[in-house]
C-alpha positions in Angstrom: 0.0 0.0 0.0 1.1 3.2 -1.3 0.5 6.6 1.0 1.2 9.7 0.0 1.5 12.7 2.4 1.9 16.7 1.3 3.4 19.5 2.9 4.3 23.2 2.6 1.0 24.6 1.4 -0.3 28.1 2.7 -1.1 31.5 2.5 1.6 33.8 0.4 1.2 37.3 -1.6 1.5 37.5 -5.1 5.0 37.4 -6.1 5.9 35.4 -3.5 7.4 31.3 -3.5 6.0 28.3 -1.6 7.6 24.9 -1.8 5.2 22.0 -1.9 7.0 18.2 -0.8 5.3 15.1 -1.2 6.4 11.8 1.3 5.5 8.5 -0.2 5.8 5.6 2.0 5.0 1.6 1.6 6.1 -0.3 -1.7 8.0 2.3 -3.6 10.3 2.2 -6.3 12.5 5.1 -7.9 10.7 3.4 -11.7 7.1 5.5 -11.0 5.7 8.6 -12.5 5.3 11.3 -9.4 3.2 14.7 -10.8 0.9 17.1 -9.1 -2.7 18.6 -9.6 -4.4 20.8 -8.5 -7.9 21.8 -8.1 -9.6 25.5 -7.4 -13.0 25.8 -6.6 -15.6 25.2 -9.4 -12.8 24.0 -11.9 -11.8 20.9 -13.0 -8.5 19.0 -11.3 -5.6 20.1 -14.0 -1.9 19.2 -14.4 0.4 21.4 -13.3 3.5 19.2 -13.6 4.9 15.6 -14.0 8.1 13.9 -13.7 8.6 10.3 -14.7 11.6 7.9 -13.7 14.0 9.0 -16.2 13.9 12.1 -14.7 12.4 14.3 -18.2 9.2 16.8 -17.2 6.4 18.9 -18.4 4.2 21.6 -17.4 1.2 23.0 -17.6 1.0 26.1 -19.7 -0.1 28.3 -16.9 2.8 27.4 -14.6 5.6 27.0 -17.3 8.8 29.0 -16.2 7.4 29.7 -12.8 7.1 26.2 -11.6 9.9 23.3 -11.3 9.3 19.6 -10.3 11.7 17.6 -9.0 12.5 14.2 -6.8 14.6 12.4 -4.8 14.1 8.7 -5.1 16.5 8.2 -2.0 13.9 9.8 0.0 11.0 9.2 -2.0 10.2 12.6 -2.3 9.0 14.9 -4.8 8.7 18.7 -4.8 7.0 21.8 -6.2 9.0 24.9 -6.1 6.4 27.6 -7.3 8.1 31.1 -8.1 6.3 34.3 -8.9 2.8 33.2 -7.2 -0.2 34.5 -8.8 -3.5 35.0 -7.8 -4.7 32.6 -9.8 -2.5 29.5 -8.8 -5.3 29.5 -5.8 -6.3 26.0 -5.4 -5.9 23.0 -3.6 -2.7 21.0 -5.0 -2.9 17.2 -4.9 0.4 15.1 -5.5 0.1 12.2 -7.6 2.3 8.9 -8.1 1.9 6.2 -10.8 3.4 2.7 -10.5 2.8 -0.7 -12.1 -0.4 0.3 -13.4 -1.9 2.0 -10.2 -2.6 5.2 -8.8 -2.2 7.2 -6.1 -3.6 10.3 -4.7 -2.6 12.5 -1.5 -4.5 13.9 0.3 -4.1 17.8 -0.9 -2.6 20.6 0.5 -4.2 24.0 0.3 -2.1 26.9 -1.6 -3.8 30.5 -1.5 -2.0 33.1 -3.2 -3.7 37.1 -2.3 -3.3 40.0 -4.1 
């Protein structure tokens, strides 16, 4: 059993940086797709990155050049550094993890960005 827990969500101006983490524990292997979502209120759960085992990414348009992804398999970790907050990036962000066909969702951490 996989669990995923999130951390460093909260409140920040616009402008400002927040760094999500995201702890996987039980059966875990560095060969797995980690990405996270997220979801504001009346909207649809979107991508906002992804980085698979060979380590190569992708963004979603709105966050591209603002956001990076990263892991560390030793720790089974992944992060979000998020640079140049916007209003708009308001939402709760999920963290994601894709292994041998399965997946797994955290539990969300809340990121509110004011103006």
């Amino acid at each position: 059993q996989v669990q995923l827990v999130e951390s460093g969500g909260g409140l920040v101006q616009a402008g400002g940086s927040l760094r999500l983490s995201c702890a996987a524990s039980g059966s875990i292997f560095s060969i797995s797709t980690r990405a996270w979502y997220r979801q504001a209120p009346g909207k649809q759960r979107e991508l906002v990155a992804v980085i698979r085992s060979g380590g190569s990414t992708n963004y979603g348009d709105s966050v591209k050049g603002r956001f990076t992804i990263s892991r560390d398999n030793a720790k089974n970790t992944v992060y979000l550094q998020m640079n140049s907050l916007k209003p708009e990036d308001t939402a709760v962000y999920y963290c994601y993890l894709a292994r041998a066909g399965f997946d797994y969702w955290g539990q969300g951490t809340q990121v509110t960005v004011s103006s």
